[in-house]
C-alpha positions in Angstrom: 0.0 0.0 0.0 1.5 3.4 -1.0 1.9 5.8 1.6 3.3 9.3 2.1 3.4 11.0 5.0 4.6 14.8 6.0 6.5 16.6 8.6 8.4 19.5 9.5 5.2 22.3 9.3 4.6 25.0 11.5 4.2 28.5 12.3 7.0 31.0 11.2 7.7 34.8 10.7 8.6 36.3 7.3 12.0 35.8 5.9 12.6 32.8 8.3 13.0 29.2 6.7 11.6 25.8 6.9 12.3 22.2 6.2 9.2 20.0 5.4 10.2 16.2 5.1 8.1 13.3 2.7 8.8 9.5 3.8 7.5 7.2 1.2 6.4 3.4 1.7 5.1 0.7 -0.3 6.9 1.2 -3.9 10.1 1.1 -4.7 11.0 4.8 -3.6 13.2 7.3 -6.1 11.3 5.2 -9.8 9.2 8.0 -9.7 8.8 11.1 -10.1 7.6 13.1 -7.0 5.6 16.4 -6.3 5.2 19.3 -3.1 2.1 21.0 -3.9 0.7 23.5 -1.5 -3.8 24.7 -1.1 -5.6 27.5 0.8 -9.0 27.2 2.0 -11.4 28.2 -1.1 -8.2 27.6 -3.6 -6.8 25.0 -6.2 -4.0 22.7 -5.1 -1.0 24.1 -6.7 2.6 23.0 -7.9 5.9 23.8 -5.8 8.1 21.7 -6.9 9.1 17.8 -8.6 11.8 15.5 -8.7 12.3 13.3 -10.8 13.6 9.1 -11.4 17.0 11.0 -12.4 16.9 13.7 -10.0 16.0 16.7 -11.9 14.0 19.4 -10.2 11.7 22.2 -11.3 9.6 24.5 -9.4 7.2 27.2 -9.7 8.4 30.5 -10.6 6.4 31.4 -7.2 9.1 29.6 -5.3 11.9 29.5 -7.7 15.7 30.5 -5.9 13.8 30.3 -2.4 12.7 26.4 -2.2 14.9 23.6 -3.1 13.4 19.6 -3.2 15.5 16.8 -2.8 15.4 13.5 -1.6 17.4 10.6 0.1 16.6 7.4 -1.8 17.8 5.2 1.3 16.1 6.7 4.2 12.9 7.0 1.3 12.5 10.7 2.3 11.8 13.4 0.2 12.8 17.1 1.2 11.4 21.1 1.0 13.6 22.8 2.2 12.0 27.0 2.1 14.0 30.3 2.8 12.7 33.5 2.7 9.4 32.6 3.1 6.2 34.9 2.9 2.7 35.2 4.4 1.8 34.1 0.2 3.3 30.4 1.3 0.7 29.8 4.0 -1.1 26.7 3.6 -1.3 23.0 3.8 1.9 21.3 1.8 1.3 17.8 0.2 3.5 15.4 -0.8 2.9 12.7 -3.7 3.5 10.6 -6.5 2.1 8.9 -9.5 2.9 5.4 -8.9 2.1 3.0 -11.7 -0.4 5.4 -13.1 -2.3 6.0 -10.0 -1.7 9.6 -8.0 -1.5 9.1 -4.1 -1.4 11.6 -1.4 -0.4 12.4 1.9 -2.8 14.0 4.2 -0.1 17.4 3.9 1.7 19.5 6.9 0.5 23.3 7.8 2.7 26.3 6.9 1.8 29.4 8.1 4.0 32.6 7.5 2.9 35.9 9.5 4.1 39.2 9.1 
């Protein structure tokens, strides 16, 4: 059974930093690509960042030079780590992957970033 499960939220002032960690069970962790997205209340989900099978990375121009992803194939955790961070990255962050053609979820970790 695929699993993903978040830590490392909390509450934070502006321009302080965050690490939010992923740990991954039940597939064979670092075949796939994987995903931070982020959601308000009354919002989409939206796209931070991915890694991919051969370690390449993108994020959202939102994010870009402030968030870096990575991940640690043998502990099967994947990292966020955030710098700089503004009241505009408040929200729940998910982790996930599509594994064998299926999306899964975990149930995500708060952020919230005050003035």
């Amino acid at each position: 059974q695929v699993q993903f499960v978040e830590s490392g939220g909390g509450s934070v002032q502006a321009g302080e930093s965050l690490t939010l960690s992923c740990t991954g069970s039940g597939f064979r962790f670092g075949w796939y690509i994987m995903y931070w997205y982020r959601q308000v209340p009354g919002k989409e989900r939206e796209f931070v960042c991915e890694i991919t099978s051969l370690d390449g990375t993108r994020c959202a121009d939102s994010v870009n030079g402030r968030f870096v992803i990575s991940r640690d194939i043998e502990k099967k955790t994947m990292f966020l780590r955030m710098d700089k961070l503004t009241p505009d990255d408040t929200g729940i962050y998910y982790c996930g992957s599509d594994v064998d053609m299926r999306t899964y979820w975990g149930r995500g970790t708060q952020v919230t970033v005050s003035e």
